[in-house]
C-alpha positions as CSV (number, residue, x, y, z in Angstrom):
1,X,0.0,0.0,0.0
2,X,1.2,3.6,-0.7
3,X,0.6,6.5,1.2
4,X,-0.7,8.7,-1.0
5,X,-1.9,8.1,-4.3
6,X,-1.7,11.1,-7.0
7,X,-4.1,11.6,-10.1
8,X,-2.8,13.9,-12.6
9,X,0.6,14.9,-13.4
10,X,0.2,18.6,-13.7
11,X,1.2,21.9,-11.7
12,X,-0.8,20.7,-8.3
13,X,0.5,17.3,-8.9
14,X,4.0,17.4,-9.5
15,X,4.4,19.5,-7.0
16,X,2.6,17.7,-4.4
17,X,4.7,14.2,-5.4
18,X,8.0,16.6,-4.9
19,X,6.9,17.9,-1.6
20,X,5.8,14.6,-0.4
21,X,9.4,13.1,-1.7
22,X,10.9,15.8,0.7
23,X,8.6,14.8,3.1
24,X,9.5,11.3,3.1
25,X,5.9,10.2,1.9
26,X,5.7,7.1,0.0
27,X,3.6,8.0,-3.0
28,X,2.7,7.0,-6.8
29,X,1.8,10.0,-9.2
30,X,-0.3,8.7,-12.7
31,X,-1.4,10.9,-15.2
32,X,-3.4,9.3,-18.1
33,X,-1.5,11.9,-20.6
34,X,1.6,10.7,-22.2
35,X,3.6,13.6,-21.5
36,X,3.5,16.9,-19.4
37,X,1.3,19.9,-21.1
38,X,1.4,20.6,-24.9
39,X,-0.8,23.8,-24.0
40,X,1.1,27.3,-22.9
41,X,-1.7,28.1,-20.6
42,X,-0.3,29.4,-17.6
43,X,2.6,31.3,-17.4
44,X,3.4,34.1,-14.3
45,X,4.3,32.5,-11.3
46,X,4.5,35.2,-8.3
47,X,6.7,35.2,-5.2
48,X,4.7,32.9,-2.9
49,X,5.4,30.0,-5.8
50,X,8.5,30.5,-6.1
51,X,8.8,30.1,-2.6
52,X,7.7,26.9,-2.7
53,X,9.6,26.1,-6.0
54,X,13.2,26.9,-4.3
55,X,12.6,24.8,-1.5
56,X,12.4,22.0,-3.8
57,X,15.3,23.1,-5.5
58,X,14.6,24.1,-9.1
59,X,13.5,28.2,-8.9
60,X,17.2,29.0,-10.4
61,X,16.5,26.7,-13.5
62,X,13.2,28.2,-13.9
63,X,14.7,31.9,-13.4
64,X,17.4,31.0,-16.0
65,X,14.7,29.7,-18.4
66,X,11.7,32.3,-17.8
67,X,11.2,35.9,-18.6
68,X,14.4,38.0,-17.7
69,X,13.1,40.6,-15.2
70,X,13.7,43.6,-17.3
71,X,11.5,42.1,-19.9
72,X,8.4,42.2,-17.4
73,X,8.0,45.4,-16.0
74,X,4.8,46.7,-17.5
75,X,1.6,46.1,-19.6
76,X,0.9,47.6,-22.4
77,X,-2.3,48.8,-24.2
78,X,-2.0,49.1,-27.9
79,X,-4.0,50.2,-30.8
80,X,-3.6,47.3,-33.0
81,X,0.0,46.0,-33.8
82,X,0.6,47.0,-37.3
83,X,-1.1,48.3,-40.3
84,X,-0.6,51.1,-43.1
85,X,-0.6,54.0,-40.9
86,X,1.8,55.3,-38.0
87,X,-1.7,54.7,-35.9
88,X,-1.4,51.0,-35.7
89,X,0.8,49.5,-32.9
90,X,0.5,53.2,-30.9
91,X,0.7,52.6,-27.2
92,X,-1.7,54.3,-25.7
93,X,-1.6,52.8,-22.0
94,X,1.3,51.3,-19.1
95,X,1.0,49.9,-16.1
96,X,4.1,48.6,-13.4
97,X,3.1,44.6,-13.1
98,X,3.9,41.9,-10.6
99,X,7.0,44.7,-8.7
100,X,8.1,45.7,-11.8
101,X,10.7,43.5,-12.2
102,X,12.4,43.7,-9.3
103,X,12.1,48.0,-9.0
104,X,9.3,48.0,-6.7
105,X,10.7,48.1,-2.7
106,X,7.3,46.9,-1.4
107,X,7.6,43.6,-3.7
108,X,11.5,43.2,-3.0
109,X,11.2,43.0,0.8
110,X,8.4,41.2,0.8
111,X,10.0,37.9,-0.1
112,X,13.7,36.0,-0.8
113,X,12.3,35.6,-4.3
114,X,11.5,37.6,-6.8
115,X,8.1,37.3,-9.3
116,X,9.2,35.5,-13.0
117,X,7.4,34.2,-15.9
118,X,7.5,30.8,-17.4
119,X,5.1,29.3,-19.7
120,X,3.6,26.1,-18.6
121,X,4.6,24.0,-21.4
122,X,8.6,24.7,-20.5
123,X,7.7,24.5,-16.7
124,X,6.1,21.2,-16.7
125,X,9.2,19.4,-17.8
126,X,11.0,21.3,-15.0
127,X,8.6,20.0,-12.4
128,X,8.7,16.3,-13.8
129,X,12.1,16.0,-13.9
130,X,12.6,17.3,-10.4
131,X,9.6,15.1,-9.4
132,X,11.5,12.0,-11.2
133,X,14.4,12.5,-9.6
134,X,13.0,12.7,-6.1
135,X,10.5,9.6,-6.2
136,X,12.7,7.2,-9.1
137,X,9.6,5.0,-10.8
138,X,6.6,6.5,-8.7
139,X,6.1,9.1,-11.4
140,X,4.1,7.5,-13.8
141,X,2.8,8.8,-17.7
142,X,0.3,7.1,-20.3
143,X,-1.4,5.8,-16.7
144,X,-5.0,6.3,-16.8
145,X,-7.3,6.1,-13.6
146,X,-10.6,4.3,-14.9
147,X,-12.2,3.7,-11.2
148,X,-11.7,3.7,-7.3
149,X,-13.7,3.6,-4.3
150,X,-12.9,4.2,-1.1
151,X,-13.2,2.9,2.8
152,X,-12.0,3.6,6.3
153,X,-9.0,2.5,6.0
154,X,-7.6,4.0,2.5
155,X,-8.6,4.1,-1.8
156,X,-8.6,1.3,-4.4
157,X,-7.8,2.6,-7.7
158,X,-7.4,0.8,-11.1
159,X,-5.4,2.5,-13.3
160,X,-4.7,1.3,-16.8
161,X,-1.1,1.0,-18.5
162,X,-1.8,3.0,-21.5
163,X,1.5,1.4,-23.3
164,X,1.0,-2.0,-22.4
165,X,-2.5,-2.0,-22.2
166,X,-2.5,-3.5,-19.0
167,X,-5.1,-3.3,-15.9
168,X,-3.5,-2.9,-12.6
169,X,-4.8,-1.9,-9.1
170,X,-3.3,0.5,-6.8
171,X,-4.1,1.0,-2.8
172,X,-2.9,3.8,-0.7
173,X,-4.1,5.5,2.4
174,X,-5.4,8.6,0.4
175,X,-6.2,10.3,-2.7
176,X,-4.9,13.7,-4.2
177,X,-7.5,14.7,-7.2
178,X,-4.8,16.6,-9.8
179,X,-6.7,15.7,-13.0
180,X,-8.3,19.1,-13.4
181,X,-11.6,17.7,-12.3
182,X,-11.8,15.1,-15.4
183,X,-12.7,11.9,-13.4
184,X,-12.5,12.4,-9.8
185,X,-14.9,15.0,-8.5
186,X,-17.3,13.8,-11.0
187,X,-17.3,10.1,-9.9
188,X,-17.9,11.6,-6.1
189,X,-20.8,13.7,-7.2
190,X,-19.0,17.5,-6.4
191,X,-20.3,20.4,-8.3
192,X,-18.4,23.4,-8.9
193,X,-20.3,26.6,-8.7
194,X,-20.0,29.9,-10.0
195,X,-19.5,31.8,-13.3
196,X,-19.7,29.9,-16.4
197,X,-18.7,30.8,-20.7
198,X,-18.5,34.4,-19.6
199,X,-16.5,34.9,-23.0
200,X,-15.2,32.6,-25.9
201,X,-11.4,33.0,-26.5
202,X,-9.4,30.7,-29.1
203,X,-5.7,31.0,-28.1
204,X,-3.0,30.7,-30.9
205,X,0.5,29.6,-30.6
206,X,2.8,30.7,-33.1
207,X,6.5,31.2,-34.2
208,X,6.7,34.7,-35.9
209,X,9.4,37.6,-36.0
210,X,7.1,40.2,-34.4
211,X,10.1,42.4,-33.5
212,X,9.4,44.8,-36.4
213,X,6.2,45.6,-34.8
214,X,6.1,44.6,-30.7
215,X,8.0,47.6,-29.3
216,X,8.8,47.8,-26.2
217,X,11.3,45.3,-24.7
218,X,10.2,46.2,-21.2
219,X,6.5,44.8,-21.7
220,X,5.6,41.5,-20.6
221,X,1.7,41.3,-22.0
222,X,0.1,43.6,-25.0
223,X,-3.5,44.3,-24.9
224,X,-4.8,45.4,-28.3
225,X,-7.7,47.6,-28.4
226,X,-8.4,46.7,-32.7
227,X,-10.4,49.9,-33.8
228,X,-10.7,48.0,-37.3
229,X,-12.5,45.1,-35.8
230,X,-14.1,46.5,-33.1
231,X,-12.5,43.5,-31.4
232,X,-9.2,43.1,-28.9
233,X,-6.7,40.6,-28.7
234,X,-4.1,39.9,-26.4
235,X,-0.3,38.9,-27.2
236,X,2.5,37.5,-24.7
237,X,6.2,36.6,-25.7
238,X,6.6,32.4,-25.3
239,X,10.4,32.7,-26.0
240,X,12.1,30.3,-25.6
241,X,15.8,31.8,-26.4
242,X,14.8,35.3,-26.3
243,X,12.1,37.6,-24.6
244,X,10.4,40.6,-25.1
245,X,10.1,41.5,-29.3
246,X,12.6,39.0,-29.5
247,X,10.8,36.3,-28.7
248,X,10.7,33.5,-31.5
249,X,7.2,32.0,-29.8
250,X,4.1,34.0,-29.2
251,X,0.8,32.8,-28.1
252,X,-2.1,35.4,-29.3
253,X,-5.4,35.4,-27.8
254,X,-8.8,36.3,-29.5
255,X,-12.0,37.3,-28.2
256,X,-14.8,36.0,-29.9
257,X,-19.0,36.1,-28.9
258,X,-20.8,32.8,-27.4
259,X,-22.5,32.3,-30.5
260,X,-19.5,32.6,-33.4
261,X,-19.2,29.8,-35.4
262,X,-15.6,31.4,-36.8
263,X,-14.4,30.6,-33.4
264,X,-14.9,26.9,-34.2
265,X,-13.0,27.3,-37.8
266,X,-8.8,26.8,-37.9
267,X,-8.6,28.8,-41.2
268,X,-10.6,31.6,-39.8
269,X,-9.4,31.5,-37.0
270,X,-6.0,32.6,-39.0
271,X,-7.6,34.7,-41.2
272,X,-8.8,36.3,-38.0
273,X,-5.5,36.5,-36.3
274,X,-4.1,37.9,-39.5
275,X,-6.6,41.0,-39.9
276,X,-6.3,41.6,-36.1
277,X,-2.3,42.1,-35.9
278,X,-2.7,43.6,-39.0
279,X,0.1,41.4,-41.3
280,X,-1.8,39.5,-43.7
281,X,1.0,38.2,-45.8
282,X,3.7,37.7,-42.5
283,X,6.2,34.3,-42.4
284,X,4.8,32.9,-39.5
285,X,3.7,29.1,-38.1
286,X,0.9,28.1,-35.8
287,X,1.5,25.3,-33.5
288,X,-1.5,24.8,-32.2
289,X,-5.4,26.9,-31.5
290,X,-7.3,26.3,-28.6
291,X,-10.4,26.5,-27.7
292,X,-11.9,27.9,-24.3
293,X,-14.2,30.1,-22.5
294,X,-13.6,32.2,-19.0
295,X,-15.0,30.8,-16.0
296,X,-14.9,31.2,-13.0
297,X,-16.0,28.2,-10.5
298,X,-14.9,26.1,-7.0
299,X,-15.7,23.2,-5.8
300,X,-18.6,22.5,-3.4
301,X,-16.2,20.8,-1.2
302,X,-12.7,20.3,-1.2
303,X,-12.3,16.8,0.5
304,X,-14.3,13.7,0.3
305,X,-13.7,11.1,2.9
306,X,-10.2,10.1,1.9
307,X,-9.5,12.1,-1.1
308,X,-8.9,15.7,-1.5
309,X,-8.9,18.1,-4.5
310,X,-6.4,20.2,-5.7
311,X,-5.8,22.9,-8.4
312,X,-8.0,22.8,-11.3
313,X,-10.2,20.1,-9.8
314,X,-11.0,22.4,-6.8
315,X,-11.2,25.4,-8.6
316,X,-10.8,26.8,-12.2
317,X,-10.3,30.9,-13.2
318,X,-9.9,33.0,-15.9
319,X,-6.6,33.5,-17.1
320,X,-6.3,37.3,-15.8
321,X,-4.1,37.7,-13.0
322,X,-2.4,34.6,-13.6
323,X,-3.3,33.0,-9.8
324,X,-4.7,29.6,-11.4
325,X,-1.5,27.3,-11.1
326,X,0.2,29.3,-8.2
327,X,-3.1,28.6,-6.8
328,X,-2.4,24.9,-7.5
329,X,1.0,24.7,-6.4
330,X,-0.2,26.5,-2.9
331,X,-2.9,23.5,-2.6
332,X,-0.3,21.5,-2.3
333,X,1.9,23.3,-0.3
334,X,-1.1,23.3,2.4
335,X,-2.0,20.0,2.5
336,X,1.5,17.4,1.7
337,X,2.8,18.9,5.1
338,X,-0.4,17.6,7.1
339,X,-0.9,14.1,5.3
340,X,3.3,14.0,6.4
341,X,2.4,14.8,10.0
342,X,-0.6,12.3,9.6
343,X,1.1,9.6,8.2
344,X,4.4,9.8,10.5
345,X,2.2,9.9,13.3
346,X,2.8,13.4,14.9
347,X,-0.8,14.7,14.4
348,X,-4.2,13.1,14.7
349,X,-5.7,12.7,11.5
350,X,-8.2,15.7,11.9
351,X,-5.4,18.1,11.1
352,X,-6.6,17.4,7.8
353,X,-9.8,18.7,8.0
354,X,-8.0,22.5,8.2
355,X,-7.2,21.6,4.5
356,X,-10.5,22.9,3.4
357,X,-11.8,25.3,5.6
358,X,-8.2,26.9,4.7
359,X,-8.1,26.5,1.2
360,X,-11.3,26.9,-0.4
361,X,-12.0,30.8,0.8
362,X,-9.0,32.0,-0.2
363,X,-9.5,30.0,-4.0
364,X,-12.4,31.3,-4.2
365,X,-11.5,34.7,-3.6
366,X,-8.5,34.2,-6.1
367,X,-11.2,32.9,-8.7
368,X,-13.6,36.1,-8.2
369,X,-10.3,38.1,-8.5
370,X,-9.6,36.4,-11.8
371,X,-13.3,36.8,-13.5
372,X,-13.1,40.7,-12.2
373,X,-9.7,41.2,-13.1
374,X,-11.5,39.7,-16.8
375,X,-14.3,42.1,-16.9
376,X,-12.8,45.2,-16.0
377,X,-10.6,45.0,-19.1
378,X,-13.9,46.1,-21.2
379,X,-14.0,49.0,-18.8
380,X,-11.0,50.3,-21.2
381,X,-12.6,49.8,-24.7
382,X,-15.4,51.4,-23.7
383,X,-13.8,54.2,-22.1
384,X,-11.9,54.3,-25.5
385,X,-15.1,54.6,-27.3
386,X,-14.6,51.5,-29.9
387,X,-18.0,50.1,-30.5
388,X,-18.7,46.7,-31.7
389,X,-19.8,46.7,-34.9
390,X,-19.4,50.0,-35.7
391,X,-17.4,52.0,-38.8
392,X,-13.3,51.2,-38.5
393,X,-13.0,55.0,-39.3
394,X,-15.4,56.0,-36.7
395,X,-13.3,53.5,-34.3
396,X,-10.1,55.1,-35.4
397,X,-11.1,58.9,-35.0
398,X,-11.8,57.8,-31.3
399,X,-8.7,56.3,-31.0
400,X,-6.7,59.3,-32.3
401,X,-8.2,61.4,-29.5
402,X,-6.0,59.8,-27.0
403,X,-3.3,61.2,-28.6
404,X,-3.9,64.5,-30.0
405,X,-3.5,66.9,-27.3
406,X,-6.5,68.6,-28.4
407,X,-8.0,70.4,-25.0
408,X,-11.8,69.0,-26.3
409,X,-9.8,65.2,-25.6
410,X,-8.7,65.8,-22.9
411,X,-11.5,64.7,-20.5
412,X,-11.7,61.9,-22.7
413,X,-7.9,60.7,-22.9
414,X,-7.7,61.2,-19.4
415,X,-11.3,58.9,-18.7
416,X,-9.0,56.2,-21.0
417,X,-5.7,56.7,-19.0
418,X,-8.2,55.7,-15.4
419,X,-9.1,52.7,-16.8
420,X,-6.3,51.7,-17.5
421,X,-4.7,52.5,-14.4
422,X,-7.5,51.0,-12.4
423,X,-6.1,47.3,-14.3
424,X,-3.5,47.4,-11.1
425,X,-6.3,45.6,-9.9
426,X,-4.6,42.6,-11.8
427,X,-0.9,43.6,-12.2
428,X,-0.7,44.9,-8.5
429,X,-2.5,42.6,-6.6
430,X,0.5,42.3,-4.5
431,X,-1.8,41.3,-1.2
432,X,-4.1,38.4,-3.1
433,X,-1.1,36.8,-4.4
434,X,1.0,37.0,-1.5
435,X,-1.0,38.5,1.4
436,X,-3.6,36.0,2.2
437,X,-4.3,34.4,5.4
438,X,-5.8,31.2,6.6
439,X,-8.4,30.6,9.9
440,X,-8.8,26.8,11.1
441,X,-8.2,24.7,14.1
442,X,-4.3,25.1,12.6
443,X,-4.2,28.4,13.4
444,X,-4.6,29.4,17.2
445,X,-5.6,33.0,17.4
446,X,-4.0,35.4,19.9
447,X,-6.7,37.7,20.2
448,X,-5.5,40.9,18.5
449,X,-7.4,42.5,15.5
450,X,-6.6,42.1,11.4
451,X,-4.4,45.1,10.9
452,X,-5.8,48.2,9.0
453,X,-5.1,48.3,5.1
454,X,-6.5,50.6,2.9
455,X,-5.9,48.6,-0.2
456,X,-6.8,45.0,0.7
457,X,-5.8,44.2,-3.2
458,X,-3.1,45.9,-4.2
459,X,-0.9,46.7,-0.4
460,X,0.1,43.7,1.2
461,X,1.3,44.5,5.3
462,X,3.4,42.0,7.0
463,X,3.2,41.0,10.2
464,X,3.4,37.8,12.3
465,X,-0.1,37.8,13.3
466,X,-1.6,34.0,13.7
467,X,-2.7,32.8,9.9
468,X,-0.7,35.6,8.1
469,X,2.6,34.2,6.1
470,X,5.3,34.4,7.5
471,X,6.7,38.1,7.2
472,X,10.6,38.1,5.1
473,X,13.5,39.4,7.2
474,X,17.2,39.1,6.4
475,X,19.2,38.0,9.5
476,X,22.8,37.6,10.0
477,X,24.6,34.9,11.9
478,X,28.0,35.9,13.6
479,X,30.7,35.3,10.4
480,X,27.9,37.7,8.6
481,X,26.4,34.9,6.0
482,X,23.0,36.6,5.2
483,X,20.0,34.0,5.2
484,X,16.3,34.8,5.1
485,X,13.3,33.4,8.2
486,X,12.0,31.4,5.8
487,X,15.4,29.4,5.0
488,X,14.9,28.5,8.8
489,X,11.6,26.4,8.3
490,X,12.7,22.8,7.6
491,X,10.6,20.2,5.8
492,X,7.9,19.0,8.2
493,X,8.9,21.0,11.2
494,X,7.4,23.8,12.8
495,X,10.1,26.8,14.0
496,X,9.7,28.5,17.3
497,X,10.9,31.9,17.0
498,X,11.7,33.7,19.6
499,X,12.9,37.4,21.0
500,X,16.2,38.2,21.8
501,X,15.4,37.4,25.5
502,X,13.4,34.3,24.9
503,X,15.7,31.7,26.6
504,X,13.0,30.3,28.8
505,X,11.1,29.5,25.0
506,X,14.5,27.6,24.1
507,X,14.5,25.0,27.5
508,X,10.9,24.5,26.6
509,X,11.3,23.5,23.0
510,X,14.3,21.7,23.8
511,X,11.7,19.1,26.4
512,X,9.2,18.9,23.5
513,X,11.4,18.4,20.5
514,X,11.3,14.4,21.5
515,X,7.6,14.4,20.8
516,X,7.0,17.1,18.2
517,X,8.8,18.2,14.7
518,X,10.1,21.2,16.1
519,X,12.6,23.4,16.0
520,X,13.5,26.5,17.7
521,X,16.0,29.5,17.2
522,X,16.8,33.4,18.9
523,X,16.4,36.0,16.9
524,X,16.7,39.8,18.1
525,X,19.0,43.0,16.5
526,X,20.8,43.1,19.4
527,X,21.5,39.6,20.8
528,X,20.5,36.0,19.3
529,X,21.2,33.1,17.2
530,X,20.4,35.1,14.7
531,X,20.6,38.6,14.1
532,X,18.3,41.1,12.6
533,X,20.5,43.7,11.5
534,X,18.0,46.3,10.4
535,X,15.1,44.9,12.7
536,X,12.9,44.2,10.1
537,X,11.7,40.8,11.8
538,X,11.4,43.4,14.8
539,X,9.2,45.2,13.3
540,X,6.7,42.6,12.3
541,X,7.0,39.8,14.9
542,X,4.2,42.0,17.3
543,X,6.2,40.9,20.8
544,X,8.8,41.9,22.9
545,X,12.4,40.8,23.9
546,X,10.5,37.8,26.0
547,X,8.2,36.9,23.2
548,X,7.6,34.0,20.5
549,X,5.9,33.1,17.4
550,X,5.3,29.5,16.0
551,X,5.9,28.9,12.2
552,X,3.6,26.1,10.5
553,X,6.1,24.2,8.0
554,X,3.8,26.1,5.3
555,X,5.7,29.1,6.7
556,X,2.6,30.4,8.2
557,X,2.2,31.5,11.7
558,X,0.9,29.3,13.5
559,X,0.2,31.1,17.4
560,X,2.1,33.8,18.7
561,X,2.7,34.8,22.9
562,X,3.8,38.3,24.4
563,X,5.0,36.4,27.6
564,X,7.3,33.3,28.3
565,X,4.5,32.3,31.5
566,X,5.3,28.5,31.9
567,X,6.7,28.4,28.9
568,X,6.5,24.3,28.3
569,X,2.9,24.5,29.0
570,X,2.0,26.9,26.7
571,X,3.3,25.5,24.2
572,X,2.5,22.3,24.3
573,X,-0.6,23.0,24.9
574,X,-0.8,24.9,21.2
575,X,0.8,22.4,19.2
576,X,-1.4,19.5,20.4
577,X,-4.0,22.2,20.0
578,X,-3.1,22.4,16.4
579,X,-1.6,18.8,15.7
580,X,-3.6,16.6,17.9
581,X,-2.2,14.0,20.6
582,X,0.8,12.7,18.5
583,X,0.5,8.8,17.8
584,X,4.4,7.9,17.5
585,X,7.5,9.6,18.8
């Protein structure tokens, strides 16, 4: 029997088998697909990610491979991309995305890693490689699971050897639902709610040389506003070899109504992705279209009995805002740590119920994020006055009144230029991506109130609150060797840190460390393990000298205390508050 049991061998799933690896989890990963992702789909992959993506040792390959940070500093708004006038291509719009790559101070101190970009279909192969290398054999291709039920004790699966066309049956303790909701969730019965074919999009991805005509080198994504159509498409740089106008992939997105049978149509699909960038007779190659519509829905529930659902199983977004997979990969960043403190028998199996009540309001607020972040980007056109339908001429003479400096545009250029800015929404939403905090029985509270923000989107606010992540500081130890918190939070083990006086919280993690996966260390700017030369972690830990904060191994904070009181009691107390009477030691 294996521990855990993994369906689907995409972002949430890979990821999961590589944390569970870490973990020492015994685990099989199938994926009925022959090979990782032939789709681009996804691409950004923000700070939180990453995160998680060092720890299991591949974020410097995927930095060396993805978008070089220069190259993603803004979005752009265009009118058109090329066509017989000095009008087509004009940028008309710009907003800073995702820190501006690497200028903005709030986005640099909020984490050890930096926000990159990556297209699915080169990160994939990243992911399984790592993932191969960690668990040799259990990853598993061409492995299609046809059935499985469930009892108290663990899952039966059958799983069919696509290659050898043979039937076998797999049994492990539980289930992790990767497969995008394809067989799983349907066979239990769970519904996903919420907005459904909001728009119709077919998504082309070509090899062009676009450099002639995508200015810019500094912009990651071009919106084009097409006053000849009356239509918009969207354009971001693939690479692989070089980025920006120099990129030798591009995938081109076009919108299309419900009820457009051209959408359905591969040669006018091209036709129409010719007359929208404006270069009918252009060398270029289409790889592949696609086919999809914006939605945004979540599951009803997250966990059934003994299997859980992750990524697009649980919940599935539009593509604006990019928090789909990083919402995957943080599924499983939430859960492998529990199942591991489950299975080695240093929590009672109801830590897993936090899984849900954790998981499932912060996805769903990422997926409302996403469909808004959609819809507000026909806020713009309007405001740009392009009606659908109407004369290209009549299109274009609103166009031109962004630009001419003419005192009877000006109310409407400046109308334009607000909606544009208020698309931060998407490129800035610095405390949805990395700001969000959890309330379960894994969290114990310490009775002080959320802190004040005035933008609960765009500003995130560190601070070592219970559920918040775990605010960035860079310490020192005494030969100077600079090190983040975070690089303090081992696999599986929860970190007491205490202030600079906490000495009584050090004799009492010492007496529990037998029992629990803990660990503890002294942090303080003027005395400690560790230093904190400009008291950042000062600033956001929220207690004195005497102090302490427990870390979850998610890096989240756990429970925090202003006072070292019988030290050994209070804490454990909390961690068999959060974990349950451990089963093993």
């Amino acid at each position: 029997m294996h521990d855990v049991l993994i369906v689907g061998g995409g972002g949430a799933g890979l990821t999961a088998s590589m944390l569970l690896s870490r973990l020492g989890i015994d685990h099989l990963l199938i994926s009925a697909l022959p090979t990782t992702s032939v789709l681009p789909k996804a691409h950004v992959l923000n700070q939180r990610t990453m995160e998680i993506l060092a720890e299991l040792g591949i974020a410097e390959t995927i930095y060396e491979r993805g978008t070089p940070p220069e190259q993603m500093r803004y979005s752009g708004w265009y009118a058109g991309l090329a066509g017989p006038t000095g009008d087509y291509g004009r940028r008309f719009g710009l907003v800073e995305s995702w820190g501006c790559g690497g200028l903005s101070n709030d986005w640099a101190s909020a984490s050890p890693q930096s926000q990159t970009n990556l297209p699915q279909i080169r990160l994939e192969p990243i992911l399984k490689a790592r993932a191969e290398e960690l668990a040799p054999g259990r990853v598993r291709f061409g492995h299609e699971l046809t059935a499985f039920t469930q009892d108290a004790d663990g899952v039966t699966a059958t799983v069919l050897d696509r290659d050898r066309g043979q039937t076998i049956e797999v049994r492990a303790r539980y289930l992790l639902a990767c497969d995008g909701g394809r067989t799983v969730g349907r066979q239990l019965g769970i519904v996903m709610e919420g907005a459904r074919d909001l728009a119709r999009i077919a998504t082309v991805h070509l090899s062009a040389d676009l450099s002639a005509y995508a200015r810019d080198p500094e912009v990651l994504i071009r919106w084009l506003t097409l006053p000849h159509t009356s239509g918009g498409a969207t354009m971001v740089p693939m690479g692989p070899d070089h980025w920006g106008p120099d990129s030798e992939e591009w995938v081109v997105h076009l919108n299309y109504a419900a009820d457009d049978p051209r959408s359905l149509d591969d040669e006018k699909v091209i036709a129409d992705l010719r007359t929208a960038l404006g270069l009918p007779d252009h060398p270029l190659t289409v790889h592949l279209i696609t086919r999809w519509s914006i939605e945004g829905v979540v599951a009803d529930r997250f966990r059934d009995g003994r299997v859980f659902l992750l990524g697009d199983a649980a919940h599935r977004h539009p593509p604006t805002g990019g928090l789909g997979l990083n919402s995957a990969i943080h599924d499983a960043a939430n859960l492998t740590w529990k199942l591991a403190a489950v299975l080695h028998g240093h929590a009672h199996e109801r830590l897993l119920n936090t899984y849900e009540p954790e998981r499932k309001p912060v996805t769903a607020r990422n997926v409302q994020r996403s469909v808004e972040n959609a819809l507000n980007h026909t806020v713009t056109a309007q405001a740009a006055g392009i009606v659908p339908g109407a004369d290209p001429e009549a299109n274009w003479r609103q166009m031109r009144r962004l630009w001419s400096g003419l005192p009877v545009d000006a109310e409407h250029a400046r109308a334009v230029h607000r909606a544009i800015a208020s698309q931060s929404m998407e490129f800035n939403e610095h405390n949805i991506e990395y700001g969000y905090t959890y309330t379960s029985a894994a969290i114990v509270p310490d009775g002080t109130l959320e802190p004040d923000n005035p933008d609960p989107i765009r500003l995130y606010q560190p601070c070592a609150r219970p559920g918040h992540p775990l605010p960035h500081a860079w310490l020192e130890d005494d030969h100077g060797h600079r090190l983040s918190v975070h690089d303090l939070v081992r696999p599986g083990r929860f970190l007491l840190i205490t202030g600079e006086d906490g000495h009584d919280w050090l004799q009492a993690a010492a007496k529990l460390a037998d029992v629990w996966p803990l660990d503890v260390v002294r942090v303080g700017h003027p005395d400690g393990d560790l230093l904190d030369p400009r008291s950042t972690w000062t600033r956001h830990r929220g207690h004195g000298p005497v102090g302490a904060v427990l870390v979850r191994p998610d890096r989240f904070i756990a429970w925090r205390a202003q006072e070292a009181t019988d030290a050994p009691a209070q804490l454990s107390q909390t961690l068999q508050s959060i974990l349950g009477e451990a089963t093993t030691s």
